[in-house]
Kinemage of the C-alpha trace (Angstrom):
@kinemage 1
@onewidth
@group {chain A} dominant
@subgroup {mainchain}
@vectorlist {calphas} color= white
{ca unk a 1} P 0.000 0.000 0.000
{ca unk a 2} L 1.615 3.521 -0.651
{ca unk a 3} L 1.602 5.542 1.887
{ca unk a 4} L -0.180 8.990 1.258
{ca unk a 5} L 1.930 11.801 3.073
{ca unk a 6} L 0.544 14.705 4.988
{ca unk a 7} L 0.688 18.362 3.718
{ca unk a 8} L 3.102 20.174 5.091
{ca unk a 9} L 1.334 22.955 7.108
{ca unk a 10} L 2.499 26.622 6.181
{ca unk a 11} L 3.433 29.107 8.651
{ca unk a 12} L 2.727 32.423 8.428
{ca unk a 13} L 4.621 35.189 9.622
{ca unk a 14} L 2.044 38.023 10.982
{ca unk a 15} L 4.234 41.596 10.467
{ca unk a 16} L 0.978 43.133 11.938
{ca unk a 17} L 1.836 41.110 15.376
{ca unk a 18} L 5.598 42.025 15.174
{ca unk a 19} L 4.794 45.804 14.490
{ca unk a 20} L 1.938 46.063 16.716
{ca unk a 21} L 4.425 44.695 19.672
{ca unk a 22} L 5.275 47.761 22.138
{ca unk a 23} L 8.885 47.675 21.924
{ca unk a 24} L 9.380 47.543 18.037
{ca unk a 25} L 6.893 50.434 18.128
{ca unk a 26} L 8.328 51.963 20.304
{ca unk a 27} L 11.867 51.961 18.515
{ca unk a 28} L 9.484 52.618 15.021
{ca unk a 29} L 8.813 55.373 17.078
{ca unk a 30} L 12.146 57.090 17.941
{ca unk a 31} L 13.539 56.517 14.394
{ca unk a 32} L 10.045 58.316 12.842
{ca unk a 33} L 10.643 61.321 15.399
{ca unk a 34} L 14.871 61.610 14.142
{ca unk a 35} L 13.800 61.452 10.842
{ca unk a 36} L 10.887 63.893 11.139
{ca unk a 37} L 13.324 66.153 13.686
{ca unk a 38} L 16.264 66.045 10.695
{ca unk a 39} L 13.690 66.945 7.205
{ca unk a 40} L 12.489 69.523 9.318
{ca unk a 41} L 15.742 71.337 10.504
{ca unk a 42} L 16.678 71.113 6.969
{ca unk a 43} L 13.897 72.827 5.662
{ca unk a 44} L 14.087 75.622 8.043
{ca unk a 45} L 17.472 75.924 8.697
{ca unk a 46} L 19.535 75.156 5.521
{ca unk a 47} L 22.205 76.591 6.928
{ca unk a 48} L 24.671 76.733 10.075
{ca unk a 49} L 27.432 78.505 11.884
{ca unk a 50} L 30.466 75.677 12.590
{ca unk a 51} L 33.950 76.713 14.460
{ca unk a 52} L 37.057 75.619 13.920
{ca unk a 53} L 40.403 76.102 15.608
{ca unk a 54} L 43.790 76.439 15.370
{ca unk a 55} L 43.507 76.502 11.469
{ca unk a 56} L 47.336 76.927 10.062
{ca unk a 57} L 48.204 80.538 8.493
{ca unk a 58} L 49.950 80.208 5.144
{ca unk a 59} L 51.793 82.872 3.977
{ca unk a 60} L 52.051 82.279 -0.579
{ca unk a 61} L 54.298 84.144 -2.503
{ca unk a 62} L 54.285 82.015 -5.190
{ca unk a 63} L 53.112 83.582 -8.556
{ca unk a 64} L 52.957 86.938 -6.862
{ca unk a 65} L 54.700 90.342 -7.706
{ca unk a 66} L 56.537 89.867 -4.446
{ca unk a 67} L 58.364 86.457 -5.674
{ca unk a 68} L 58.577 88.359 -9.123
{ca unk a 69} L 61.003 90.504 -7.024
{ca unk a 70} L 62.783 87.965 -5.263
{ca unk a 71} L 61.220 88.615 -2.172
{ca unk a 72} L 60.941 85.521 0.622
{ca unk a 73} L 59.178 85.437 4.119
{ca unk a 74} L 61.204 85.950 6.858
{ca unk a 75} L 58.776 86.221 10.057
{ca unk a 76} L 54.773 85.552 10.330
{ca unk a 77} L 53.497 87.412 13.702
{ca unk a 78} L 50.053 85.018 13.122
{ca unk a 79} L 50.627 81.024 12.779
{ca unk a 80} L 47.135 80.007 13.685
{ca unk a 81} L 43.912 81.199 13.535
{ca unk a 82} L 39.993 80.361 15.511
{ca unk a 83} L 37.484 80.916 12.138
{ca unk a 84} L 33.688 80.745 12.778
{ca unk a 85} L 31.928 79.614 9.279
{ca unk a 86} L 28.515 79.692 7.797
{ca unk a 87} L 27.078 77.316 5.221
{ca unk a 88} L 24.664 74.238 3.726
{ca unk a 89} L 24.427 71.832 6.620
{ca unk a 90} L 25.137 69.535 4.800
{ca unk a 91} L 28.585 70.492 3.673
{ca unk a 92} L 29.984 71.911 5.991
{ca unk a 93} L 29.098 69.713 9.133
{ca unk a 94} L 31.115 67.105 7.122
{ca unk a 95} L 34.140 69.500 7.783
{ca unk a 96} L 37.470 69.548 9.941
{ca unk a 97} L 39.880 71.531 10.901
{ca unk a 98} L 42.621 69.998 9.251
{ca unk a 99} L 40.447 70.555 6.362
{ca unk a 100} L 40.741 74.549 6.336
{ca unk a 101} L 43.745 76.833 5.427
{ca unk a 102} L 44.057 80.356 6.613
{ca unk a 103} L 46.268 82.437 3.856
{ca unk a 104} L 47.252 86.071 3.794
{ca unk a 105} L 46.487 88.778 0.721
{ca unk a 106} L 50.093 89.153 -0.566
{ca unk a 107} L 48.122 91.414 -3.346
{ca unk a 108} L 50.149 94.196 -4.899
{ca unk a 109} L 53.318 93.480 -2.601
{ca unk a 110} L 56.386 94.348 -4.709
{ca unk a 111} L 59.143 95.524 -2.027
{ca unk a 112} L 60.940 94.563 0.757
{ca unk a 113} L 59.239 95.727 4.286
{ca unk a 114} L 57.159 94.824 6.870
{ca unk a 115} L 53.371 94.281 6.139
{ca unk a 116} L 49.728 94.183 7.897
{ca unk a 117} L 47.994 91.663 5.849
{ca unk a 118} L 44.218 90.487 6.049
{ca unk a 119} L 43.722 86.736 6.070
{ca unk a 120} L 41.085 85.045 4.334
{ca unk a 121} L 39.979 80.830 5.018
{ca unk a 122} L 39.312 78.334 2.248
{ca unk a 123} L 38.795 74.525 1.917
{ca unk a 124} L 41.351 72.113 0.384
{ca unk a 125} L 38.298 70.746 -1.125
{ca unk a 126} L 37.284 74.120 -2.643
{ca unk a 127} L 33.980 73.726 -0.590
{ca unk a 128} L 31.109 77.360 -0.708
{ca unk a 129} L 30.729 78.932 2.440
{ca unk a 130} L 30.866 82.306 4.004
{ca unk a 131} L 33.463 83.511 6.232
{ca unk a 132} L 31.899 84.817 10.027
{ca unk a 133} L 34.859 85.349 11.560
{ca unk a 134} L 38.376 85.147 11.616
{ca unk a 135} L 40.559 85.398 14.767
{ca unk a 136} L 42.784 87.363 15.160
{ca unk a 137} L 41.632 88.908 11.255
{ca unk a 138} L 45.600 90.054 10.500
{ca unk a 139} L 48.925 89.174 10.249
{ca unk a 140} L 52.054 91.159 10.410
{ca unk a 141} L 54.933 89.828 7.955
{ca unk a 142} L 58.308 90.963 6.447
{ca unk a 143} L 59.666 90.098 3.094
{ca unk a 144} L 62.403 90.546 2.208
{ca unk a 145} L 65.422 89.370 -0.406
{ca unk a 146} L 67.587 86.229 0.725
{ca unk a 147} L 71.197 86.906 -0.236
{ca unk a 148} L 74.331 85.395 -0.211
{ca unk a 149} L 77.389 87.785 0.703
{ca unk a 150} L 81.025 87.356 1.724
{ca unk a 151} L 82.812 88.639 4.644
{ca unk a 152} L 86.311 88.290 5.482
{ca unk a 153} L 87.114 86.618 8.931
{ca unk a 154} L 89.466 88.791 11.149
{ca unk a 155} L 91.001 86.996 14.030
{ca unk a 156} L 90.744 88.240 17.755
{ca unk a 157} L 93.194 86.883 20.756
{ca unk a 158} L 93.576 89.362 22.980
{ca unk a 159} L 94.780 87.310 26.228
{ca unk a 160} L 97.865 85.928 24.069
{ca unk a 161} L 101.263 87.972 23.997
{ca unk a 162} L 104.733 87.410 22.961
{ca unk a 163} L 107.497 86.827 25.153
{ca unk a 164} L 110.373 89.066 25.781
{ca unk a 165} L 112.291 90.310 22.739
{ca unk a 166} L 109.912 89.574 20.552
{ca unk a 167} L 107.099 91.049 18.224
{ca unk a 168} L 103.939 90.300 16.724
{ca unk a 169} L 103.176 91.481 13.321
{ca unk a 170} L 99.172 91.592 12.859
{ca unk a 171} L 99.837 91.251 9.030
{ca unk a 172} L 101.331 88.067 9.522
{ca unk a 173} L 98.554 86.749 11.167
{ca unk a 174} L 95.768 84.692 8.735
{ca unk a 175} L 92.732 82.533 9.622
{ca unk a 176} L 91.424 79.556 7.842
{ca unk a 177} L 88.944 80.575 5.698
{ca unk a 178} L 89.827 83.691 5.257
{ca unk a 179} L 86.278 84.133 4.082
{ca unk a 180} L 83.061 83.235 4.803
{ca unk a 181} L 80.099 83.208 3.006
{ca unk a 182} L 76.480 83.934 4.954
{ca unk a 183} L 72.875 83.539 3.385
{ca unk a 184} L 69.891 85.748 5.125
{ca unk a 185} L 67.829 88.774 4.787
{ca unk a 186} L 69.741 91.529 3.269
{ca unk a 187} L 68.349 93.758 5.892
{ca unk a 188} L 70.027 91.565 8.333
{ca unk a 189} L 73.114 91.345 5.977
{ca unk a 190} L 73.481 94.923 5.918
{ca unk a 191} L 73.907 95.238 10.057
{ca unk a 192} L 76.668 92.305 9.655
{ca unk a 193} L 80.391 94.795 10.215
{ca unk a 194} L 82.590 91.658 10.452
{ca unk a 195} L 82.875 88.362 11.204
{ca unk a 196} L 85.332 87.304 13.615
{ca unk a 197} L 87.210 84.069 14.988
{ca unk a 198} L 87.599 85.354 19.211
{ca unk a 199} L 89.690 83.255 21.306
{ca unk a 200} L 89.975 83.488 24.972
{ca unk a 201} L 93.032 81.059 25.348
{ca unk a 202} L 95.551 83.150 27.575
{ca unk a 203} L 99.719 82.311 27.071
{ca unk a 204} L 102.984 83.786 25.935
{ca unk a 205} L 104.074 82.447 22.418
{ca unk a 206} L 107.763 82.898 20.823
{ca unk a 207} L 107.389 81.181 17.779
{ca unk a 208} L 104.413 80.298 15.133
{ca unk a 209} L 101.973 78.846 16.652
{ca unk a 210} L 98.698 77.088 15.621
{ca unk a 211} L 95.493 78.190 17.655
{ca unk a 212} L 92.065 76.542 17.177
{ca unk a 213} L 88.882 78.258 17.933
């Protein structure tokens, strides 16, 4: 005899149990209200104010009138700033700091000196907002030309003499280098009147003698 199986009985999942069960509703709930809370803060404010600190200040000279003129950076009064931003939501919530870059107006700069300059903030990204605030909104800078010059060395030994019956001839008396050669400011350059080798080494000498310093 074959046997005749049973049908399989079907079950049936009821969503209207599951959904009508306090805790799922309660979490259906929650999610509704962030959703709700998030379209609606959107909609009426599209836009929002976002801080940021400690935002690096670059000073640029590059394809300016000031590198045109061989003109370098030599101090930056301002190397970070606190920048308050507004903009879409959206964008700029996504932001960091290490995403901004505070930069001077080198506009128009053409000689050496020292400078107040405004600073402005953009994104790496090249993102739209508008600029609030920028603390502290200046910088002061100098520029000027890095040169090389030469100096001759002079040598300077005042605690060593000759002994009795001799003399010292000051012409006869050479340093190695005789020159040097120093790379700064040429405002700085210009105060430079000598460079000197000192030694403090006290004796009596009556013969040539070799002296490190």
């Amino acid at each position: 005899m074959e046997k005749t199986s049973k049908p399989k009985k079907k079950t049936k999942i009821r969503f209207d149990k599951i959904l009508g069960s306090r805790p799922v509703a309660m979490v259906l709930s929650v999610i509704t209200a962030i959703f709700a809370w998030f379209a609606i803060i959107m909609k009426v404010y599209p836009t929002t104010p976002l801080r940021f600190h400690n935002i690096p200040v670059i000073v640029d000279l590059s394809h300016t009138e000031a590198n045109a003129n061989g003109l370098s950076v030599v101090e930056n009064e301002v190397e970070t700033v606190e920048v308050e931003l507004i903009g879409d939501r959206s964008q700029i919530g996504l932001l960091k700091a290490e995403d901004l870059i505070a930069f001077a107006d080198v506009t128009g700069i053409t000689a050496s000196g020292q400078y107040t300059l405004s600073l402005n903030v953009e994104t790496k990204a090249g993102m739209d907002f508008t600029v609030k605030s920028i603390t502290p909104a200046q910088t002061t800078v100098k520029l000027d030309k890095i040169e090389t010059r030469t100096f001759a060395v002079e040598p300077s030994f005042p605690n060593i003499v000759v002994t009795s019956g001799h003399a010292l001839n000051r012409e006869d008396v050479s340093c190695t280098p005789s020159t040097v050669d120093i790379t700064g400011p040429s405002a700085q350059l210009a105060d430079i009147g000598k460079v000197v080798v000192y030694s403090d080494k006290a004796m009596e000498i009556s013969n040539s003698y070799m002296l490190y310093s």
